[in-house]
N, C-alpha and C positions, 0 to 999 in steps of 0.2 A: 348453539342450542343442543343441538348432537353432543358435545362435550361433556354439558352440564348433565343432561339423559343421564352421561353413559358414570361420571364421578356418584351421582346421588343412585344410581343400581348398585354400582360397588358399596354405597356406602350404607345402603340398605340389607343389602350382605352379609357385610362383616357385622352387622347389629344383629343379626337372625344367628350367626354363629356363635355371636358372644353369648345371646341366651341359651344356646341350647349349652353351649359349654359352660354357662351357670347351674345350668339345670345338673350337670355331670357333678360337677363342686357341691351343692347340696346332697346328692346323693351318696357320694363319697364322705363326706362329713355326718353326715345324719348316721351311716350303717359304721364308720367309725367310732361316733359316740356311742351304737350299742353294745360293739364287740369291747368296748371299753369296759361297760359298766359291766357284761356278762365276765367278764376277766378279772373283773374286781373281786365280784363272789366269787368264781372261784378260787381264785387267790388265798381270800379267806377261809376257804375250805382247806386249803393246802397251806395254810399256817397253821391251822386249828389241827390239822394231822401229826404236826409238829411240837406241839402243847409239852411241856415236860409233865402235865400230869399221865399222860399215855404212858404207863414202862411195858418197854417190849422184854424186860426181863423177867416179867413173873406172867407171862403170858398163857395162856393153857390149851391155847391152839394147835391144829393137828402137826403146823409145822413150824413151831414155839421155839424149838429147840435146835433148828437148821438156821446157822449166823445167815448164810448168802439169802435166805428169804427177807430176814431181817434187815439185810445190806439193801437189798432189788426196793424193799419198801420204803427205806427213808432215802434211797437214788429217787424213786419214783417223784417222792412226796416233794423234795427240793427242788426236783427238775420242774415238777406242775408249780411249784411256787414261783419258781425264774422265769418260768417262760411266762406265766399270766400276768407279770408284773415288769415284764418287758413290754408285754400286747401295752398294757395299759398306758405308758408312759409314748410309745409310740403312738398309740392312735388319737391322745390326748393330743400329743405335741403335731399329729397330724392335722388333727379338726380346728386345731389353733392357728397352725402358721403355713397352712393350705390357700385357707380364705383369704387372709393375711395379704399374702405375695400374691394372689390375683386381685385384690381391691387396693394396696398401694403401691405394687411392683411397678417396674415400667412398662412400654408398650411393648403388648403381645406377653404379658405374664400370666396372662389365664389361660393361656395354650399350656404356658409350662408348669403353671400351678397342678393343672389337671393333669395333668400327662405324671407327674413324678408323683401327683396323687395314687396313679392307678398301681404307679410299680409299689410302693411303700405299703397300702393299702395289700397287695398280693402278698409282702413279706408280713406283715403284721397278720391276715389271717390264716395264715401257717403257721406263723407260730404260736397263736390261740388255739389250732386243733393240736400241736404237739402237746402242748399244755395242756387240754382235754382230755386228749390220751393218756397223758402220765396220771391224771386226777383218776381215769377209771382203771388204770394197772395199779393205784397205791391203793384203792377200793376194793381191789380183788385179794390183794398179797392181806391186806388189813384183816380180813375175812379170816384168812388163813392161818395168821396168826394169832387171832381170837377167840375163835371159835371151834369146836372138834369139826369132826370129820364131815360128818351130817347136816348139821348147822351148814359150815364152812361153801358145803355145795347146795343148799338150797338156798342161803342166802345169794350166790352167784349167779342162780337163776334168772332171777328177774332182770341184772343187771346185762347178762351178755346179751340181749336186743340192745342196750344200748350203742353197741360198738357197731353193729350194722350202718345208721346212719351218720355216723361221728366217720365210721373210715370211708363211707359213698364217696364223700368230695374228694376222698387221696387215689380210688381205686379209678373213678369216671369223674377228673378235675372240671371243675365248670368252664365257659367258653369265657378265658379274659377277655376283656378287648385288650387289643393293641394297640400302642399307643402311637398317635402317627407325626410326624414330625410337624414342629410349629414352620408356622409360616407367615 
């Protein structure tokens, strides 16, 4: 009887764990598919900067006529295009075959489903904020190249608040969890 106790506590256990560690897998997935979709637009923002109707050669901005500003904006604009179109394919392929390998892996896959979840997950939204960054450096240089001198800095006004909370998470990184070894 004692034996029986002590198998159906372990076995009540490991069912208490597996949902909290379901709970982990939704979470992971669900905030994947946003930084997906948020990656997407901008994406599309960072192709549309791209447009061959934009020529930076007949441009009338204060720094129109400086090639390396021209250089730094369409670096900028390719690098926001790469990296958001990285995010997207990872965290798409994350939110797909996450679940995946914890609902038909073998035993003890939804330790590992989670767990490589969390790392993948940390690399995917780093590279959504470098890709942010580069969306609001192509924003500023664009500015520059469009517009005179006046224009150029009031337009940049409103935008540099936005760099405050875009770099918060790189200057005070959030607390990951760690991830702890299956068992």
């Amino acid at each position: 009887m004692l034996w029986a106790d002590k198998r159906a506590l372990e076995t009540n256990l490991k069912l208490s764990l597996l949902q909290i560690r379901e709970r982990e897998l939704n979470f992971y997935t669900n905030n994947c598919l946003a930084i997906s979709t948020q990656s997407a637009l901008l994406a599309g923002f960072a192709y549309a900067a791209l447009m061959p109707g934009i020529s930076l050669g007949d441009a009338g901005g204060v720094a129109a006529h400086v090639y390396a500003v021209k250089l730094m904006y369409l670096t900028c604009a390719v690098s926001a295009l790469g990296l958001q179109l990285i995010t997207v394919v990872s965290t798409t392929l994350l939110s797909m075959l996450g679940p995946g390998l914890a609902l038909r892996g073998p035993d003890g896959s939804m330790h590992t489903a989670v767990d490589g979840m969390v790392d993948e997950y940390r690399n995917a939204f780093y590279t959504f904020l470098f890709g942010m960054l580069a969306t609001l450096a192509a924003g500023a240089l664009y500015c520059w190249l469009m517009f005179p001198a006046m224009e150029a800095s009031s337009a940049r006004v409103p935008t540099s608040p936005a760099l405050r909370p875009t770099l918060r998470p790189q200057l005070h990184p959030p607390a990951w969890p760690q991830a702890q070894p299956s068992r």
